[in-house]
C-alpha positions in Angstrom: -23.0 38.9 21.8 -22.0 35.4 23.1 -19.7 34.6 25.9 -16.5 33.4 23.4 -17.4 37.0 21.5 -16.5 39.1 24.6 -13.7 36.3 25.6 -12.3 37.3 21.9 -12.7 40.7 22.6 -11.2 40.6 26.0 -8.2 38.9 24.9 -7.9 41.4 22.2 -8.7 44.6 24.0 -5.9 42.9 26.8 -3.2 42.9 23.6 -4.0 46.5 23.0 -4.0 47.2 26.7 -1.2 45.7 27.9 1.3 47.2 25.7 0.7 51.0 26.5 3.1 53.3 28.5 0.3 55.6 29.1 -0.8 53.9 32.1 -3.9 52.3 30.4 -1.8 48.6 30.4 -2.9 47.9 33.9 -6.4 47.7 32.6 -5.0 44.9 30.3 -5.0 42.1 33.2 -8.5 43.0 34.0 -8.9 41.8 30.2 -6.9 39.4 30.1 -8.8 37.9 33.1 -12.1 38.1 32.3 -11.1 36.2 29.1 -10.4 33.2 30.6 -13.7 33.3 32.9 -15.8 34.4 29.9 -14.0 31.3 27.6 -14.7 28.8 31.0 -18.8 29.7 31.4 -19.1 30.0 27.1 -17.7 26.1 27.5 -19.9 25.3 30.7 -22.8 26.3 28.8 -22.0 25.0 25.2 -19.8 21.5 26.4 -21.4 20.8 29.9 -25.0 22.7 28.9 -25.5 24.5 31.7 -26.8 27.9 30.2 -26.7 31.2 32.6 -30.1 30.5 34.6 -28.7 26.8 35.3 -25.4 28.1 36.6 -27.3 30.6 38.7 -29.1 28.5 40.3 -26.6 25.6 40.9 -24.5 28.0 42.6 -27.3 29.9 44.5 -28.0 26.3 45.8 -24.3 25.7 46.2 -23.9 28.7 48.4 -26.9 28.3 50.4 -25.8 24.2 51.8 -22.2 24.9 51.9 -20.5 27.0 55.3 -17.4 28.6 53.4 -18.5 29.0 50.2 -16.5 30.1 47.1 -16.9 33.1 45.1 -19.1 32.4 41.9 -16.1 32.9 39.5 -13.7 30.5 42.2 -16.6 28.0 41.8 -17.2 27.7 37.9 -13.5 27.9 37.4 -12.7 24.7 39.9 -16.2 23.0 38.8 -14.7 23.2 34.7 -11.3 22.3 35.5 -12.6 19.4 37.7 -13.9 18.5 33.8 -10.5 19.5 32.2 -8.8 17.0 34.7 -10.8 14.0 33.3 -9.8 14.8 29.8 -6.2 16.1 30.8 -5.2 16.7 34.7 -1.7 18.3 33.3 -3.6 21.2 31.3 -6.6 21.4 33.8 -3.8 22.0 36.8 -2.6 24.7 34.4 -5.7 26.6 33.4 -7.0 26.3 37.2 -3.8 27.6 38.4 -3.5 30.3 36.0 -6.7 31.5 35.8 -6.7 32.0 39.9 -3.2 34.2 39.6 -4.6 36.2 36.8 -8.3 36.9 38.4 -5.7 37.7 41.8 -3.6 40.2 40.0 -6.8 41.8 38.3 -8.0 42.3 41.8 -4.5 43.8 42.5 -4.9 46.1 39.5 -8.3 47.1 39.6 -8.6 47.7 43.1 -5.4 48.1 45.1 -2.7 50.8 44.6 -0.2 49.0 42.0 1.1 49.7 38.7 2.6 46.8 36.6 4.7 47.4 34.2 4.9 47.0 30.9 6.5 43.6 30.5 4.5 42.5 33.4 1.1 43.3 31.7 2.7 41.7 28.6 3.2 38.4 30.7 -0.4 37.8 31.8 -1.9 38.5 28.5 0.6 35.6 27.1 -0.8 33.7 30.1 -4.3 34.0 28.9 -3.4 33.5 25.8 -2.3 29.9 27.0 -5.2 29.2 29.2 -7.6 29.9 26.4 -5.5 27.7 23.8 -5.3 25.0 26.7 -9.3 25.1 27.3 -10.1 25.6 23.5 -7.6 23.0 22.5 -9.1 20.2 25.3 -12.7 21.3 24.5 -12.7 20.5 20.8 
């Protein structure tokens, strides 16, 4: 299964998800999350064609020489909106910005102690929604 596969089912399981009033639509922004990441490395590998052993090894050698390094997913996500700004620096400074808030509320709901609600859970799936029209829209 390819990268934009599991970014479509992502987005999709993060519908489903985010909807429920079981308790299960916290999940959703995990989902709605890794979307957006798995949409950003699909298009690093198929538009900038670096496949997964080339982005390993770029950012192996970027951690390595650099003192404060990012996290992988902080790195690939600023190294393909520095690409989205030299197509369009409105929609890059959207789908950088976005895609950091979502991946820190995932880290909220996967590993701290909250519980969104509903319409919350609702909001960052339409926000992925819009990242990954932005990115698919710009990388056409």
């Amino acid at each position: 299964m390819t990268l934009k596969d599991k970014s479509e089912n992502s987005i999709e399981a993060a519908r489903y998800l985010s909807g429920r009033t079981d308790g299960l639509n916290n999940s959703s922004v995990h989902c709605s999350y890794y979307s957006c990441l798995q949409c950003i490395l699909h298009n690093i590998d198929s538009k900038l064609n670096l496949n997964a052993e080339q982005q390993r090894l770029e950012y192996n050698l970027y951690h390595r020489n650099t003192d404060s390094p990012l996290g992988s997913h902080e790195y690939w996500v600023d190294r393909f909106c520095k690409h989205l700004f030299l197509i369009n620096p409105i929609e890059a400074k959207f789908v950088y910005s976005s895609t950091l808030m979502l991946k820190n509320r995932r880290q909220e709901a996967d590993y701290r102690e909250v519980e969104f609600t509903v319409d919350k859970t609702k909001q960052f799936y339409e926000v992925a929604k819009k990242v990954l029209a932005s990115i698919n829209n710009l990388m056409e």
